[in-house]
N, C-alpha and C positions, 0 to 999 in steps of 0.2 A: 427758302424752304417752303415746300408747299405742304399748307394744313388741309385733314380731311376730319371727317368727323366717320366714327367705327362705330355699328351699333352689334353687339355682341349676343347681348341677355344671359339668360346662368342655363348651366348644364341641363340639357330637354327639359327646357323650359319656354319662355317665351322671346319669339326672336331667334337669330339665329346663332348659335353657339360656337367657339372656336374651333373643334373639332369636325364641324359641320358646314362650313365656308369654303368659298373660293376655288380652287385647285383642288382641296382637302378630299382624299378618293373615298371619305366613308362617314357621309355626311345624315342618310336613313340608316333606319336601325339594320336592316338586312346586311347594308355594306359598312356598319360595323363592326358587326359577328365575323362577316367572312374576314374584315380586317384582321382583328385580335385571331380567328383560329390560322389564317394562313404564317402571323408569327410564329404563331407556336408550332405547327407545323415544319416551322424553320429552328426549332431548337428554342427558341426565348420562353423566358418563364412571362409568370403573372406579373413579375417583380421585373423585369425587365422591361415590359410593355406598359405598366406601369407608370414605370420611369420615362420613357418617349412620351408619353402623352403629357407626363407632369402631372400626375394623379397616385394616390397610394392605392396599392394593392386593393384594400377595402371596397375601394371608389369603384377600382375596376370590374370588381368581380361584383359588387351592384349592380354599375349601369349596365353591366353586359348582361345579368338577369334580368335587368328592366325590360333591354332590348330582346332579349327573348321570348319574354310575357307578351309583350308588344306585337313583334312580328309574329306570333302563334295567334294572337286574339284578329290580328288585321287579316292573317291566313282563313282562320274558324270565320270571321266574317264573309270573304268572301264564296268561301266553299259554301256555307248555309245559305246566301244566295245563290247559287246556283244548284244547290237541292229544292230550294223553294221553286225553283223555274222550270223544276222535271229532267236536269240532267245527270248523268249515270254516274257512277263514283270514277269509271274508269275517265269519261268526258272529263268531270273535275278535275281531275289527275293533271291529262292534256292538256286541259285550259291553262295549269297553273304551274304545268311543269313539275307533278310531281307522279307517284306511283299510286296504285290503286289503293293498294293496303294502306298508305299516309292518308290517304281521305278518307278512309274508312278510318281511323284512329285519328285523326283530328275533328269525324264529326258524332264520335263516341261519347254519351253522355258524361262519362265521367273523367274523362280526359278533360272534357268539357270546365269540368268543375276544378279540377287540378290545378288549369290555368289561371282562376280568379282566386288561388287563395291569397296571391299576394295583395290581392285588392281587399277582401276580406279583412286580411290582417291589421291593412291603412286604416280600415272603417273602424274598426274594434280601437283601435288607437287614439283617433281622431275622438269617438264616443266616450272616450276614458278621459281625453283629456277638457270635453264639456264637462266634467265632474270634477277634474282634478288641475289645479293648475300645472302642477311640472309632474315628469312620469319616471322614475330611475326604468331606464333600459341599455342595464348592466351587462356585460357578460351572464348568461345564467337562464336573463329572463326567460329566455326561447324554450328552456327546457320545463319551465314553471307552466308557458302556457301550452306545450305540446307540439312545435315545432322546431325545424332543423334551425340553424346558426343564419345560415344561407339566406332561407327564405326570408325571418324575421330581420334584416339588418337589409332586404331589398324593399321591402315593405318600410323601414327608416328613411333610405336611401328615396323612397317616391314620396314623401311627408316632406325632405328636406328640399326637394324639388319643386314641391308647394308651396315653400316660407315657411315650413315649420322651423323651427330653429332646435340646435344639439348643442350642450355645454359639459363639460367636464368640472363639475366642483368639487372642489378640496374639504375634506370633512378631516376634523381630529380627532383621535381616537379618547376615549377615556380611558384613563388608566396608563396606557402606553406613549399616550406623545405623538406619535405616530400617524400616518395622513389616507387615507382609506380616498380613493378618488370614485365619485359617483357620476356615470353618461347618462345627463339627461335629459327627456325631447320637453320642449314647452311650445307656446302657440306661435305662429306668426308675427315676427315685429319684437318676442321676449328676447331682451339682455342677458348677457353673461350676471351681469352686476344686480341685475333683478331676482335671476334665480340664487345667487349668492346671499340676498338679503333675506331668502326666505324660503331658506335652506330646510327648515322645519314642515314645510308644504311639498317639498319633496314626497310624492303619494308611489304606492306599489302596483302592480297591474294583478288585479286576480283575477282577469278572465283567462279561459282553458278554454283548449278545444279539446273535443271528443272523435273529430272526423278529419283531421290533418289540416285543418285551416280552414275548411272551408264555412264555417262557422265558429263561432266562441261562445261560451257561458261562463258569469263569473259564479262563483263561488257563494252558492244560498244557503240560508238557514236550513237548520236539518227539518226536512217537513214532518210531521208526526200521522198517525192513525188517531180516527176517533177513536173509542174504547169501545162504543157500541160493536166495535166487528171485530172486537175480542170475544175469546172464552179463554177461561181457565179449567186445566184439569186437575184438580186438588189431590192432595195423599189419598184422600178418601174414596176417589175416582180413578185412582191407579196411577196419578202423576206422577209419585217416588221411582215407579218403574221408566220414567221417561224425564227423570230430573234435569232443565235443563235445555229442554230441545222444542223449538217451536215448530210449527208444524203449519204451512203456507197451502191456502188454497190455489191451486194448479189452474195457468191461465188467465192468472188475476195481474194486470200489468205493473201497476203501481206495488206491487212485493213480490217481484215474478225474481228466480237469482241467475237471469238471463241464464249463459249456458251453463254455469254450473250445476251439481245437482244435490249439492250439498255447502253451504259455506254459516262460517261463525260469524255472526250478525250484530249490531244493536237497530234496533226500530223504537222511535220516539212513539208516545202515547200522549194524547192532550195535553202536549205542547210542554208536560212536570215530570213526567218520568218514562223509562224507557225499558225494552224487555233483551236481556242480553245473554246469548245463548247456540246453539245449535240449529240452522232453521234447513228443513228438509220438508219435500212436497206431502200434502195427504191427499184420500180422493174423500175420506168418510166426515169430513166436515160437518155440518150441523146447517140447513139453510141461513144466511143472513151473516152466517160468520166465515170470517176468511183467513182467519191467524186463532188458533189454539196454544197456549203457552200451558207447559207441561211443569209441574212445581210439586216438592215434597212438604210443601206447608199444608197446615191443617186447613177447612172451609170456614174454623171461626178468624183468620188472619183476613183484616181490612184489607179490600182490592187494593189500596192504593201501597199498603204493606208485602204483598207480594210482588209488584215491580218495582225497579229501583230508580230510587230520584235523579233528576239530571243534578246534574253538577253544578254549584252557587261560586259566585265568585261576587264577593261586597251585597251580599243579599239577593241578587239576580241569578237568575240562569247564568252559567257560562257558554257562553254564545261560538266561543274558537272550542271549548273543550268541553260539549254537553255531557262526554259517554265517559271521559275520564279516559278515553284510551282511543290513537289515532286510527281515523277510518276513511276510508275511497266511499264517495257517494256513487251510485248510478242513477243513468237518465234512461227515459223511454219515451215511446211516443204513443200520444194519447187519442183519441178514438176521434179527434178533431184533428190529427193528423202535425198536431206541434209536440215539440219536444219538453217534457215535463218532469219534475226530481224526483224520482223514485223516494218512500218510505224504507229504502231497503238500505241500510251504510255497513260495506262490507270491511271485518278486521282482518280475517282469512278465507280464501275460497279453494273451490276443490284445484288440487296442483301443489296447494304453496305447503304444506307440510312435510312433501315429499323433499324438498330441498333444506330441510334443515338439517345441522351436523349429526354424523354417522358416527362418530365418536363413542368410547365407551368410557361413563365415568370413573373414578375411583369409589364412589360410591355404588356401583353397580359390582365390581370386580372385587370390591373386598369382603363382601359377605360372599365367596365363591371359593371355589379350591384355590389354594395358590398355586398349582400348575396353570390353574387354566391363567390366572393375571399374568404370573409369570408370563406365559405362549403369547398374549396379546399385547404386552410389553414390548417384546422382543420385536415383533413384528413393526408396533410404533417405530420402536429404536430404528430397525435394520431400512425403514420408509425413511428416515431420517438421513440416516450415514448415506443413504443413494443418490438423497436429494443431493448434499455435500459434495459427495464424489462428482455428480452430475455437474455442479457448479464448477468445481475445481478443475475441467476436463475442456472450461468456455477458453478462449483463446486471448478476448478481448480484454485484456486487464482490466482498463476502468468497470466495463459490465462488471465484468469478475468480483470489485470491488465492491459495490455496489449490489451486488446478489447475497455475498458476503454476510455486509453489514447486519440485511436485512436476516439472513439466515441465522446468526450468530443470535440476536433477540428474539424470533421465533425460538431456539432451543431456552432458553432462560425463561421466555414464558410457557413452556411443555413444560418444563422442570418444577414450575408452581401448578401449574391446575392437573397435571399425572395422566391425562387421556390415553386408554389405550386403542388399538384398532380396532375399529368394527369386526361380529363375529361375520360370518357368510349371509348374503341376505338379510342383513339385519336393516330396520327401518323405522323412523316415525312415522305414525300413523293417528288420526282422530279417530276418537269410539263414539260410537251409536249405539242405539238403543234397539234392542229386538225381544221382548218381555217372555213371547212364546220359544224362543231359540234355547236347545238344551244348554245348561251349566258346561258343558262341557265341551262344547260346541261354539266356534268364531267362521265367522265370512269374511274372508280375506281373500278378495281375487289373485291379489300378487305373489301368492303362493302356492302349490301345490295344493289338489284336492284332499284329501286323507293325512297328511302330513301332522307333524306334532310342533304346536308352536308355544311360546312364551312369552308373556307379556309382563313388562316391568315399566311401571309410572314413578317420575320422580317426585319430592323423595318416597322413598321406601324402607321400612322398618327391618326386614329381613328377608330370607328367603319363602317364609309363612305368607308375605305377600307376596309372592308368584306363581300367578295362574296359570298352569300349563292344558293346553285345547287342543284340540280336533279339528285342520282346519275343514269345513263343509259350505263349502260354493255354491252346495244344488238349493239353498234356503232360499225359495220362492219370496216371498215377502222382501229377505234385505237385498235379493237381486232387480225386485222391481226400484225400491230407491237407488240404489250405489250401480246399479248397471253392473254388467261384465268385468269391466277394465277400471276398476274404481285404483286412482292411483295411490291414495292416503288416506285413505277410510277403512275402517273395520267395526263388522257387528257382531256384540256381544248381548247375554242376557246380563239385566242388571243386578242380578245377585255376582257377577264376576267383578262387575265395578268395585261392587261393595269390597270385594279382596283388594280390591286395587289402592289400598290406601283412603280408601273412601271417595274413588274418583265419581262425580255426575257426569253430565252431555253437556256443556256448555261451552264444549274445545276441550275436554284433555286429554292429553295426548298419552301416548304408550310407545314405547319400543317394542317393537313383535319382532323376536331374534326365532329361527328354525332350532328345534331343540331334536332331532335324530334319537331315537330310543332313550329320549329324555338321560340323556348321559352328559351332554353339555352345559347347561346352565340346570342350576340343581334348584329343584322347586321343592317346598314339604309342605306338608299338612297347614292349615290355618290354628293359632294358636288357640287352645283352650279359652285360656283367662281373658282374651278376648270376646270370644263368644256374647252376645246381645249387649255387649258394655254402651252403654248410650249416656256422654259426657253432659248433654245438655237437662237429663234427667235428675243427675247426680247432684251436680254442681251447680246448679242453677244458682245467681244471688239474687235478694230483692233487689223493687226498684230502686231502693233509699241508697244502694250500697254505691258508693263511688265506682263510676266507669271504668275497666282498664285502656288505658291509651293504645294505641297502635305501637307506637318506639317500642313501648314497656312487652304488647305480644311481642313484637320479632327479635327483640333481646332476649325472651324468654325462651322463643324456640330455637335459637340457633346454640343456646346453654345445652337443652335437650336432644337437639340434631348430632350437636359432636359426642352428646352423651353415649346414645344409641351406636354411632358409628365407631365408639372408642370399646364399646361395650361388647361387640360382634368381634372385633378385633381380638379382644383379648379373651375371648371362652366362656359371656356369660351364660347360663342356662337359659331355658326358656322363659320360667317363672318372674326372673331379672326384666327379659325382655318386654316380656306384656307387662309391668308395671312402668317400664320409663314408657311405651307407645302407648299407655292410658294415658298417663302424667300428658304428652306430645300431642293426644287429639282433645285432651282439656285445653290445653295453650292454644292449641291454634284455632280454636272456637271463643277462647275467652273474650277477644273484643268487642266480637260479631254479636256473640249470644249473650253475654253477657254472665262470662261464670268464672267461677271461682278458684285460680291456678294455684294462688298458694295452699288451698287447702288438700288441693287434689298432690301436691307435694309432698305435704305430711301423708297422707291416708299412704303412700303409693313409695316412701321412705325414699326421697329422690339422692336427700343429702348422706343416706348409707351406700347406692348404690355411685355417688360422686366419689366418696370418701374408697370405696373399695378400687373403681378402676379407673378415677384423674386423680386419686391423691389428697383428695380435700374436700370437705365440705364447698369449699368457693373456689376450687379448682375449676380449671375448663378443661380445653382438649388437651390430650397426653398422646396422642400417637403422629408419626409421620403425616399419614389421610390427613385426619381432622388439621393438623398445624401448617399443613402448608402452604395453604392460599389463608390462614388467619395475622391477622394485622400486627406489622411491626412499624417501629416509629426512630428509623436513627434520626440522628442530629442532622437539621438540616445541613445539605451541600447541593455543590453542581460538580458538573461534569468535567474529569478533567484535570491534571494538574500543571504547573508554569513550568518549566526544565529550561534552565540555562546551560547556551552550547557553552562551553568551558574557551573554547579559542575565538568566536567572534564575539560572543559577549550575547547575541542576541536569544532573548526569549522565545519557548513556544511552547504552544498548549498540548500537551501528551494524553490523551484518551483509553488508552489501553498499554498498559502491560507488557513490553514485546517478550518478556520471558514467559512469564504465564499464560497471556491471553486475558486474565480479567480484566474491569472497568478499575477506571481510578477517579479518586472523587475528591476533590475541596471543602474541607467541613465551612460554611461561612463564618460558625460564632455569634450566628443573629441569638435573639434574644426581644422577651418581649415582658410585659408588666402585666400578670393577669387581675383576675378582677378582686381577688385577695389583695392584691400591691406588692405582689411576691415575683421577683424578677424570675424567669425560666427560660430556659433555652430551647428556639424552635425547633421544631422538627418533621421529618416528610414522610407520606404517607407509605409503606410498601410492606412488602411480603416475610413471613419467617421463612419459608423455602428460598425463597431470593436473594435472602442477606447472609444465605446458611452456605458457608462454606464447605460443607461437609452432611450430606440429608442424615446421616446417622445420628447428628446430632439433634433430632429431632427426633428421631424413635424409641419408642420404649423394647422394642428386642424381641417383638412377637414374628415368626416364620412371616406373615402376611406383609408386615414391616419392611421386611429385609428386602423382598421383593421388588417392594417401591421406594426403598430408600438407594438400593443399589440403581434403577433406573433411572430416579433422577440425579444421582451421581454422572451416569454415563452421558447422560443429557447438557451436565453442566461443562461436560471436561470437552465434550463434544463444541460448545459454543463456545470454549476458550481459545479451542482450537480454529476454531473458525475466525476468529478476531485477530488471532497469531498469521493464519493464510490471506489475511485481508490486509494485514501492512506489508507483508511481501509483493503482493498485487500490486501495490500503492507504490513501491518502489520501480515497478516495470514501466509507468507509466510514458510516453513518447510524446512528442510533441508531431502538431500535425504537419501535412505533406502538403506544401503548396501549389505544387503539380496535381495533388489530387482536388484540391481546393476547386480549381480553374478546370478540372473534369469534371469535375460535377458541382459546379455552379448552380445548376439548376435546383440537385437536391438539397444544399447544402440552404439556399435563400428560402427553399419550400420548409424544411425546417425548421428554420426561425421563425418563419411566419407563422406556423404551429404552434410552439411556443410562446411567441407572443400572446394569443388568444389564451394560451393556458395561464400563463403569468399575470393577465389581466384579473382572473379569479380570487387570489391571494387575498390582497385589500376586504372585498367580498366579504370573504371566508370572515376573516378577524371582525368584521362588523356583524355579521353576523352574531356571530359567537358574543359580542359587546349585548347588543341587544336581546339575546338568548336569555344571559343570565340578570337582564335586569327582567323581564317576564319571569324567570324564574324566584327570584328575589321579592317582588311583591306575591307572587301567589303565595311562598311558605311566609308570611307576613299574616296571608289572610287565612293560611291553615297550619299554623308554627306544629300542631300535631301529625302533619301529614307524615307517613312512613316509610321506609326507604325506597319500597317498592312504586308507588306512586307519585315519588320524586324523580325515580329513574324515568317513571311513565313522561312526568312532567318535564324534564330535561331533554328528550329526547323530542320531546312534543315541538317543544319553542324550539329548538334549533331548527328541527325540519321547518318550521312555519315560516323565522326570519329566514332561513337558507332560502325559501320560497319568494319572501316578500323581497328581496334583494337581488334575488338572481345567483348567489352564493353555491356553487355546487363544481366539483371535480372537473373540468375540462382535458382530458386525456388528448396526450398529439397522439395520434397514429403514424406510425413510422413503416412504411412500405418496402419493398424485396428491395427494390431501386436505393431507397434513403441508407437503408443498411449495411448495404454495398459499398455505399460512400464513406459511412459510418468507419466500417471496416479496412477502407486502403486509408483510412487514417483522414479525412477530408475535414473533418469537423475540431478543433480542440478540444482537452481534456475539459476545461468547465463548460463549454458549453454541452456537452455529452452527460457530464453529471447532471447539467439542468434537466436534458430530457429525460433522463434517467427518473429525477424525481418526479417527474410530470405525464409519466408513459404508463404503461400495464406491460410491467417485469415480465409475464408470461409470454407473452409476444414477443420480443426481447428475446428470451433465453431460449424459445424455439429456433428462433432467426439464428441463436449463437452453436446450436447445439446440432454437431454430426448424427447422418439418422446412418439406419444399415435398409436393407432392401426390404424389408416390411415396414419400413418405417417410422419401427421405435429406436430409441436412443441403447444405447448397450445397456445403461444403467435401468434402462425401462423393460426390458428383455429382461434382464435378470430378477426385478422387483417383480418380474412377470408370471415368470417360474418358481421365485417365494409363493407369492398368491396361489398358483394353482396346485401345491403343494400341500397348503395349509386348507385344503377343501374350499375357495371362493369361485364363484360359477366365470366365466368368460366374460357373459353381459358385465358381472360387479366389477372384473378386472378392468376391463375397456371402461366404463364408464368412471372409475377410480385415476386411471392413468389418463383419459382423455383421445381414445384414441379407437379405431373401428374395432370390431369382435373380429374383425379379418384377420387383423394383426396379431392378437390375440390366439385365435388360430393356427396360425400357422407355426405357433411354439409350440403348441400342448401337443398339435401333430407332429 
């Protein structure tokens, strides 16, 4: 046997590689590319070709970007030499064999730039890990730092071609047992067993790009304004007219709100507190100063009493949570021509108000005629039973099932929180400040000029607070800030605020619904007894008097909330009214200001007006509205009961009802020792609408009641049914076609591989969520009085952060015309089809499932079609409601 010696080296790296030797026909990158495309070409997937070379997927679709990055930068090389030598683009072409327009786009500057973000990306990695010994670069990361999947994982892919090294470690979870796996890169020469030992050093990557790769920035401290290039405008100086809203010198980089032309801001101040608010350009500034902050406090209030403190966490600043509330930083570039952190940290900008829900509360519709709830019920309802029908009409069982499920929970939580449909054109909007703009008079581009509008801020006491206006667009002034086309912006004078519940400018928002001869939404008079009522006047207590906590406010106001709304309900007069919204704007100033609730309850006889309409002195809410989304506590269970078949003997878990359609549940029996030493039986958190088998039983019997108690009856029977069509579905189910299998092979491997990526996220998610609530955990440690509100802020805060720091975030497959196809002649099995199902976007999905007619909506969307345009909603609302052009739209109302 004759010995030779092989020198090989590792994949484009040094030496020559196995793919790259001997006979091998695709040894440079160019005639690798054309290798891998001429496969495919021939039918073979990524997973096939793959497999010939003896690399996974992953590997493939790296080196074959490597090679692309590669032969694009060796192509840009030589064409920029032969532009430096004085020849023509079309020459270049020639020389290189290509077409003119290819030279002209490969010596395009920013094509230019396109191709080194993967290099970019290496560098920013490489930088992180001189800082950091190992790096988790999880599923996720890429979207944390502002790139695709692709890019970042070929950017891996050329580290590991360097000696960087990639491990997979096993972490366990706390709590659950359970093993969360972390991918991660560390330096040349590092061990599996090394990063294992020091599994704790595992660090996050928080650089971002801003420009697609082609640079990165991590994640800086919030920079602050000196205070020198502040002013304040005091009560005194007309700032109550402008509560709220700061006011930016125009062209100034570092607080410039790039293109928006209005957004709700915080801006740090010497480095302790911050100004948080409304911020919109001015031109009348004051030399030397660049930020005006508009405030209804008085000039004898300490400057540093007028803005508010960052936020302490163990004595310090909180450095992840200065503002108490999450915010996107912006960057600019500075007069030296480098990229610098803006003072500017936005929480919403102009656009994003416009996309919040259209929805109308039960809180807005029960202070209204009960025709009108009723009509906008109905309309809920009849969007509902469409959606249903629309489902029930899909061909594909498992879908079917699986739309189902999901539909079936959606009506059970309609049936607690009561939303009706939006009126026509109705909209969230932020309000602004315009002091000289008549009372009676709003700037609202999105509406008709002369038109009659209304605006309702939640919450709201009754119909006394709702301002009905004038819309007028020609107002010089609020058209030089808001422009034309202002998408979610509206200006008011600030005495209309004042009606608004007492709204300021620092973001609140308003619904402005068209009100037609004011016959729609019914507006009156502002109440007497309210009149110049000023709670902080009244009730003031000393400093000596014990503080009221936060808990103790929002337990106080949500006693007075259902008050009021149980109170409206049931026919109190006015006089009633303006004492519980006195009593309501004491409470909900008490913590702040420091006043005095229980007294303002006596003065204001809270416990006669409890006793006349909940029943009791320490009753709460008594109506349908108020009780439905309020907290019930059955004995804990799960989901779900054991049913033994009677002939094979063998057990199985029954989730629903087949006669009825409701859930079924396992009481556990747990039990626990409270701090008495008094054994009790646990129990889980949910709804009295929820558990209520019957909404009736829940109302007191007022006309307004019946209304919503009948809807959510229709609602419940509606998802029973829905549960009942979802085990029929479940029984259609087929097993797959192996003929179809072997036809579409190709889509069927592309699939999994989509999934894979998305299943990789899971682990993630759960560690996340581990480490979410231990940040949560110590903060309410270091602020056990924090209130519900600031905990929700708080909970929400740490998840997005750990979701960030880990990579942890939704990986959606997309599923293509082709994939669905295959879907459909049955190629894929039933579980792997549920997997995609839970890992896909439903909507795409039920498009793909769902027959169109020649305009291109569905029959059930036609029909919902002709609802709407019935019940007076414009075309635009209809198409943009159903998803679909105004064409189509059209061509039914024609």
């Amino acid at each position: 046997m004759t010995e030779f010696l092989k020198h090989e080296g590792t994949k484009r790296h040094s030496g020559r590689y196995p793919w790259g030797s001997g006979d091998t026909p695709y040894q440079s990158d160019k005639n690798f590319i054309a290798y891998v495309n001429d496969l495919k070409r021939k039918g073979l997937s990524d997973k096939m070709i793959a497999d010939g070379i003896g690399w996974k997927v992953n590997e493939l679709r790296a080196n074959k970007s490597i090679a692309t990055n590669s032969v694009r930068k060796e192509d840009l090389a030589t064409a920029s030499k032969l532009k430096a030598k004085g020849y023509s683009d079309t020459a270049i072409g020639l020389k290189m064999g290509k077409n003119e327009s290819s030279i002209r786009s490969l010596l395009n500057a920013e094509t230019k730039a396109r191709k080194e973000v993967t290099e970019a990306t290496a560098n920013m990695l490489k930088e992180n890990l001189e800082r950091k010994q190992y790096l988790d670069i999880g599923a996720g990361v890429e979207r944390h730092i502002g790139l695709n999947r692709t890019k970042f994982r070929t950017a891996v892919a050329m580290l590991e071609e360097e000696g960087y090294t990639t491990h997979y470690i096993p972490v366990t979870q706390l709590g659950t047992g359970k093993v969360t796996t972390l991918f991660v890169l560390a330096k040349p020469g590092t061990t599996w067993s090394e990063v294992s030992k020091n599994r704790a050093e595992i660090k996050q990557i928080k650089d971002y790009t801003e420009d697609g790769g082609r640079s990165f920035l991590g994640l800086e401290p919030i920079r602050s304004i000196d205070s020198k290039r502040l002013t304040i405008n005091y009560a005194e100086d007309g700032g109550t007219k402008k509560d709220g809203v700061i006011e930016l010198r125009r062209g100034v980089d570092d607080i410039s709100l790039g293109r928006a032309r209005y957004a709700q801001v915080r801006i740090g101040v010497d480095d302790k507190h911050f100004l948080k608010g409304m911020a919109v350009y001015a031109d009348d500034l004051p030399p030397g100063i660049d930020i005006r902050f508009n405030t209804n406090k008085s000039k004898t209030t300490p400057f540093d009493k007028v803005l508010k403190p960052m936020k302490e966490l163990d004595g310090d600043i909180d450095s992840d949570n200065p503002f108490g509330s999450t915010v996107k930083q912006r960057h600019y570039i500075d007069k030296d021509g480098n990229k610098a952190l803006s003072a500017i940290n936005m929480v919403y900008e102009e656009g994003n108000w416009k996309e919040w829900s259209r929805s109308l509360s039960s809180q807005v519709l029960s202070k209204q005629h009960p025709s009108l709830a009723k009509k906008q019920l109905d309309l809920a309802f009849d969007i509902k039973k469409a959606e249903y029908d629309e489902i029930m009409a899909l061909d594909n069982p498992v879908v079917k099932k699986k739309l189902l499920d999901t539909f079936a929970d959606d009506c059970d939580s309609a049936a607690v929180h009561l939303k009706a449909a939006a009126l026509p054109r109705q909209g969230s909007h932020v309000i602004l400040p315009f002091p000289n703009m008549k009372e009676n008079e709003i700037y609202a581009p999105n509406y008709r000029d002369g038109e009659t509008v209304v605006l309702i801020r939640y919450p709201h006491g009754g119909t006394f607070e709702i301002p009905q206006l004038t819309v007028n667009n020609n107002y010089a002034p609020a058209k030089k800030i808001l422009g034309n086309q202002s998408p979610d912006a509206v200006g008011i004078n600030h005495k209309v605020a004042e009606r608004l519940s007492g709204a300021d400018f620092d973001g609140d928002t308003v619904l402005v619904i068209p009100n037609p001869d004011g016959k729609v939404i019914k507006s009156t008079a502002p109440l007497k007894g309210l009149i110049d009522f000023d709670p902080k006047a009244l009730y003031k207590l000393p400093d000596s008097a014990p503080r009221v906590k936060v808990t103790t406010k929002n337990a106080e106001m949500g006693k007075v909330s259902n008050l009021i709304a149980d109170m409206s309900m049931k026919g109190a007069n006015d006089g009633e009214i303006a004492r519980a919204v006195k009593h309501s704007m004491v409470v909900i100033d008490s913590e702040k200001h420091h006043l005095d609730y229980k007294q303002s309850a006596i003065d204001n006889d809270i416990a006669g007006l409890k006793t006349k309409y909940q029943g009791g002195a320490r009753k709460g809410a008594s109506t349908v509205i108020s009780r439905a989304s309020s907290d019930a506590r059955p004995l804990a269970r799960k989901d779900g009961v054991e049913v033994v078949n009677p002939e094979t003997g063998k057990v199985k878990r029954v989730y629903v009802d087949p006669e009825t359609g409701k859930k079924l549940y396992t009481y556990t029996g747990e039990s626990y020792v409270n701090i008495k030493g008094k054994t009790v039986m646990r129990t889980t958190k949910s709804t009295k609408m929820y558990e209520a088998d019957d909404a009736f039983s829940l109302s007191s019997g007022t006309t307004m009641e019946t209304v919503y108690a009948t809807h959510a009856n229709k609602l419940k029977a509606l998802g029973n049914e829905t549960r009942k069509s979802a085990i029929a579905a479940a029984s259609s189910f087929t097993k797959s076609d192996p003929n179809a299998k072997k036809e579409y092979a190709k889509e069927v491997a592309s699939l999994k591989a989509k999934l894979n990526i998305a299943l990789l996220n899971a682990p993630l998610e759960r560690q996340a969520q581990l480490l979410a609530n231990a940040v949560v955990a110590s903060r309410k440690a270091a602020n056990p009085d924090m209130d519900a509100d600031d905990l929700k802020k708080v909970k929400g805060q740490a998840l997005a952060e750990q979701r960030a720091r880990i990579g942890a975030g939704k990986e959606r497959v997309p599923v293509t015309p082709e994939e669905w196809n295959a879907i459909q002649k049955g190629a894929i099995s039933t579980n792997l089809l549920k997997s995609i199902l839970d890992n896909t976007d439903l909507d795409v999905i039920k498009q793909y499932a769902t027959p169109r007619v020649s305009n291109g909506l569905t029959p059930v969307q036609s029909t919902r079609a002709r609802n709407m345009l019935a019940n007076g909603y414009s075309q635009a609302d209809i198409a943009e409601f159903l998803g679909v052009s105004t064409n189509s739209i059209n061509s039914i109302a024609n």
